[in-house]
mmCIF file of the C-alpha atoms, coordinates in Angstrom:
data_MODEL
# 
_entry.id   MODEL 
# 
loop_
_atom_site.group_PDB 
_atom_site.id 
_atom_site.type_symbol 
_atom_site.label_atom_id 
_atom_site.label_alt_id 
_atom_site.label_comp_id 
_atom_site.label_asym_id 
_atom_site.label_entity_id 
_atom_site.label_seq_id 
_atom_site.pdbx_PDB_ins_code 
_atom_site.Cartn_x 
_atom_site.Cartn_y 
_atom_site.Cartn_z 
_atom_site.occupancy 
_atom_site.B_iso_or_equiv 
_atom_site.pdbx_formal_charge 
_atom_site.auth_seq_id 
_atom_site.auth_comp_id 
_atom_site.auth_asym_id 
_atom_site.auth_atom_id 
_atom_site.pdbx_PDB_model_num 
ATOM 1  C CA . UNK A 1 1  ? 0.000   0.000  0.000  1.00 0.00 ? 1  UNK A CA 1 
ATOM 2  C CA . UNK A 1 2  ? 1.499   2.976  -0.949 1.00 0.00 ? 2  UNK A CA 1 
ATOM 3  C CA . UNK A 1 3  ? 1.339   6.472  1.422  1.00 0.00 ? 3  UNK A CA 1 
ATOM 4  C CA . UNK A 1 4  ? -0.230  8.166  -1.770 1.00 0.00 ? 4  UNK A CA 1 
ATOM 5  C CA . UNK A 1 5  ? -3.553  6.555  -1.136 1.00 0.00 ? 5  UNK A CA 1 
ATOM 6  C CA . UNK A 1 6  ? -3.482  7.095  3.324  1.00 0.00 ? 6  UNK A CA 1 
ATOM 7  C CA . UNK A 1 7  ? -2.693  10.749 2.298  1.00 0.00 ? 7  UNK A CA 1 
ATOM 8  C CA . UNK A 1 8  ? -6.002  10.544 -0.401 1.00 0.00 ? 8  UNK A CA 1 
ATOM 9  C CA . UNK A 1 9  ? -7.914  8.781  2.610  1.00 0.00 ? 9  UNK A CA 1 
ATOM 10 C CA . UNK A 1 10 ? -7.242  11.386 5.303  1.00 0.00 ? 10 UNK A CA 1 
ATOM 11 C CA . UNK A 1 11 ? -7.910  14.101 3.265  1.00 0.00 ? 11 UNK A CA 1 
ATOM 12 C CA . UNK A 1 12 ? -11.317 12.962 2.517  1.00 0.00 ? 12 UNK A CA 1 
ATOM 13 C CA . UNK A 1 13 ? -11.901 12.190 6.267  1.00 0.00 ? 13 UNK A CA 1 
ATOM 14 C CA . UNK A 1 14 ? -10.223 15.978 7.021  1.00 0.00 ? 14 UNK A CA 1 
ATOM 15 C CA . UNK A 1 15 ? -13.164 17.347 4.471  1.00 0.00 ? 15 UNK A CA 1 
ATOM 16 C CA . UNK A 1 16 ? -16.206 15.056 6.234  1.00 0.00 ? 16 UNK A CA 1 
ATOM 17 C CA . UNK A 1 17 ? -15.293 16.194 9.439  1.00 0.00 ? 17 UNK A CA 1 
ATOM 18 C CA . UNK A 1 18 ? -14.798 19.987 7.986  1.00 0.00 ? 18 UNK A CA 1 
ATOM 19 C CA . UNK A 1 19 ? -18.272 19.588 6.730  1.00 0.00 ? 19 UNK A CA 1 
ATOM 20 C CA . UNK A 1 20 ? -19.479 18.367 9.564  1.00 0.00 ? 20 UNK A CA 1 
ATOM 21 C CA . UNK A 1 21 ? -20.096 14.879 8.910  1.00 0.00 ? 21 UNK A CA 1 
ATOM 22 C CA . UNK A 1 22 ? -18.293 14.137 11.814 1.00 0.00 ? 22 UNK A CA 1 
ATOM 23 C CA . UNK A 1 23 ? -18.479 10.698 11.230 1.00 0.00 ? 23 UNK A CA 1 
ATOM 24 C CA . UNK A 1 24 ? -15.480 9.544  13.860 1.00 0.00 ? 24 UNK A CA 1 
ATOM 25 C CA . UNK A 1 25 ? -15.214 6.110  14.059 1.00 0.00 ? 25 UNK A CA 1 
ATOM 26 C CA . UNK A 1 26 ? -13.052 4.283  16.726 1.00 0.00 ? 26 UNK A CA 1 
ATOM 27 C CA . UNK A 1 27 ? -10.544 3.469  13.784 1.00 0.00 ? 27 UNK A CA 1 
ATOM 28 C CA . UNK A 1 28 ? -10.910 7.184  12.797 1.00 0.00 ? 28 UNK A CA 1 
ATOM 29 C CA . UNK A 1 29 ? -9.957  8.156  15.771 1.00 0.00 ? 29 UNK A CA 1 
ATOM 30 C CA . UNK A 1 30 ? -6.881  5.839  16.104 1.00 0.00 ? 30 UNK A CA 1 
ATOM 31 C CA . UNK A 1 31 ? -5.282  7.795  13.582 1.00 0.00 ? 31 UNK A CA 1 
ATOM 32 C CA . UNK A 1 32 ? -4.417  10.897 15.389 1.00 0.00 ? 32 UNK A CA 1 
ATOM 33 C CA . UNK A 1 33 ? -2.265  11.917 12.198 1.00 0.00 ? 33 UNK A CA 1 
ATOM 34 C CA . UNK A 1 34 ? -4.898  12.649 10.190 1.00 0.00 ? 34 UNK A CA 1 
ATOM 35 C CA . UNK A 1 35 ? -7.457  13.798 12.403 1.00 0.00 ? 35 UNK A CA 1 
ATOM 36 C CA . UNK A 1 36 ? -7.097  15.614 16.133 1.00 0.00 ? 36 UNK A CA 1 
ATOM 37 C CA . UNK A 1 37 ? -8.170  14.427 18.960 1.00 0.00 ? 37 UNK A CA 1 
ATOM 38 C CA . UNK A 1 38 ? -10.263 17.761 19.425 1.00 0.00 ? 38 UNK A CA 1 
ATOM 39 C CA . UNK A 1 39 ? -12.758 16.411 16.382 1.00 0.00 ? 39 UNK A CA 1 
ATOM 40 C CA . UNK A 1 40 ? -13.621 13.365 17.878 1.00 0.00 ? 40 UNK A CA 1 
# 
């Protein structure tokens, strides 16, 4: 798996969340990288 795609991945998940989706799963919330603590 290449670190292309993760970057692809969390970017959607950033844009969700900016919308206000917030749809933060426990395994969204694992990756702290991609999204802060402070949106889940």
């Amino acid at each position: 798996m290449g670190s292309k795609s993760k970057s692809r991945w969390c970017r959607n998940m950033r844009n969700q969340v900016r919308i206000g989706v917030r749809a933060c799963d426990k395994e969204l919330c694992r990756i702290r990288s991609c999204i802060k603590e402070g949106d889940c």
